[in-house]
VORO-520360 format. One record per residue (C-alpha): residue in one letter; y, z, x negated. Coordinates in steps of 0.5 Angstrom, whole numbers, padded with zeros to 4 digits, always signed. Layout:
// residues N
aYZX/...
END
This chain:
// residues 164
x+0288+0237-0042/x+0287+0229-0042/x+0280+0229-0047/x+0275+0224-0045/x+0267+0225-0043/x+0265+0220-0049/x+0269+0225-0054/x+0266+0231-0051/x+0259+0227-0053/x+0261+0226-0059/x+0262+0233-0061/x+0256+0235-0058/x+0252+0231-0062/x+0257+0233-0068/x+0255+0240-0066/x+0247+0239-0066/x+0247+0235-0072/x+0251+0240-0076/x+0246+0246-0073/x+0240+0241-0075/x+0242+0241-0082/x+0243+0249-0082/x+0236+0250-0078/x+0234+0245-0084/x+0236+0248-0089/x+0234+0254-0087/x+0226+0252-0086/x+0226+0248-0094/x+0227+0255-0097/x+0221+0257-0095/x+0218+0254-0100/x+0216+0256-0107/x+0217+0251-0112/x+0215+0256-0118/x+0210+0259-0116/x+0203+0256-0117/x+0198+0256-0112/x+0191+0257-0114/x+0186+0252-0112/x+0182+0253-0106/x+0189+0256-0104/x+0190+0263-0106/x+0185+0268-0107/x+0183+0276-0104/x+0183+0281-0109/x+0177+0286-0108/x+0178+0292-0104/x+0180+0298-0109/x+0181+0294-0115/x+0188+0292-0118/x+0191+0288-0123/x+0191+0292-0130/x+0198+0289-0130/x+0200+0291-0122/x+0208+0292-0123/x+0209+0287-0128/x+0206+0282-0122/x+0211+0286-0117/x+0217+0285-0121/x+0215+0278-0122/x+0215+0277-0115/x+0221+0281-0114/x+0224+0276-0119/x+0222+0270-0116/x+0223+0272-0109/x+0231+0276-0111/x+0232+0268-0114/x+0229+0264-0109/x+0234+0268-0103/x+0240+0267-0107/x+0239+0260-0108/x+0237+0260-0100/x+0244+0263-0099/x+0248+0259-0104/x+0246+0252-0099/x+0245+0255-0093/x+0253+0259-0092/x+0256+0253-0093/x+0253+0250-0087/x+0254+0255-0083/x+0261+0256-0084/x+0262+0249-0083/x+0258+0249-0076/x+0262+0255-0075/x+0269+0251-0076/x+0266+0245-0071/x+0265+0250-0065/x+0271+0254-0066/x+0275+0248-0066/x+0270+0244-0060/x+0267+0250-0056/x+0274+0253-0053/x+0276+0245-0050/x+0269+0244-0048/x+0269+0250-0044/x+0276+0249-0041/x+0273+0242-0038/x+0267+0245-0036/x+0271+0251-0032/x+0276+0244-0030/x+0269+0241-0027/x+0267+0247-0024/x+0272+0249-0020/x+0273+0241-0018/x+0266+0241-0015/x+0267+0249-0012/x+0273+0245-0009/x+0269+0240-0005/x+0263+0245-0002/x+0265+0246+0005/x+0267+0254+0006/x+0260+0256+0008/x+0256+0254+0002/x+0262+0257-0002/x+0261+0264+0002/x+0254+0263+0001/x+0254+0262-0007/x+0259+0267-0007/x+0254+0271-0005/x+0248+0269-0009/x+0252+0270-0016/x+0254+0277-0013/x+0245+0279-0012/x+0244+0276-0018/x+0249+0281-0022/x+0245+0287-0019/x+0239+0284-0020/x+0241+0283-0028/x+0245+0290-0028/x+0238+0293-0026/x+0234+0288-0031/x+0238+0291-0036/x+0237+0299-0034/x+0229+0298-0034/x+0229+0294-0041/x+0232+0300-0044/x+0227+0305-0042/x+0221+0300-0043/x+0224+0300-0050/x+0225+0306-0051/x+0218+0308-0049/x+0215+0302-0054/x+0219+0305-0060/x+0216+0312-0058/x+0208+0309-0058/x+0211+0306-0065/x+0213+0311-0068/x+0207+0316-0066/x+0202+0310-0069/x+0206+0309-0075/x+0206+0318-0076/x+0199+0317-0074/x+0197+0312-0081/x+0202+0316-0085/x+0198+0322-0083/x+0192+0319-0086/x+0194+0315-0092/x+0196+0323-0094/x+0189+0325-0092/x+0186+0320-0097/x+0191+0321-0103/x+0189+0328-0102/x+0182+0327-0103/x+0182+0322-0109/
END
């Protein structure tokens, strides 16, 4: 595959325009033009009072949230399927060249460093594999604590419905 450096250039800086523009995208539907801001910014509704109307505000911001999502997809899922097509149609030569540049620089090492890199990749793989092994059994353990904090607090919501 004949492709120059300066066309791998100019198809990475493609690819990182096209990624800017979804992640900017992304970022401008945050916010929300329709929905007015108090002045002073928005304002604490005291503890234990409700608006008469509290549903009616709910479905309301339901709505508006629902809206503002479909209008967020509708742009950002173009921008997406295009960044999508670049890095199908760049990725595979990209990664071909850089294979070609390894083995070229892997050709020149003399054998000693080649026996030593080798060596090198092969502790690094273990080190990963036992990495991934004590990540589960943090997380596992993490998702118990969670789970008894969240049976915790349901437990005494229940307690102060009850008393009411």
């Amino acid at each position: 595959m004949n492709i120059s450096m300066r066309r791998v250039r100019t198809v990475a800086a493609a690819v990182g325009i096209a990624a800017a523009l979804a992640f900017s995208a992304r970022t401008s539907v945050s916010r929300a033009e329709d929905v007015p801001m108090p002045k002073g910014g928005p304002q604490k509704v005291p503890a234990g009072t409700q608006p008469v109307d509290g549903a009616a505000d709910l479905k309301t911001l339901d709505a508006k949230i629902k809206a503002l999502r479909d209008e967020y997809h509708g742009k950002l899922d173009p921008l997406e399927s295009q960044v999508k097509a670049l890095r199908d149609q760049y990725d595979p030569q990209i990664a071909e060249l850089q294979t070609q540049r390894k083995t070229v620089a892997e050709a020149r090492k003399p054998p000693a460093i080649q026996d030593l890199d080798r060596r090198e990749e092969a502790d690094l793989l273990a080190l990963g594999a036992k990495e991934k092994d004590e990540l589960v059994s943090v997380r596992t353990k993490y998702l118990t604590e969670r789970k008894a904090v969240e049976q915790k607090y349901d437990d005494q919501r229940k307690e102060a419905l009850a008393q009411r």
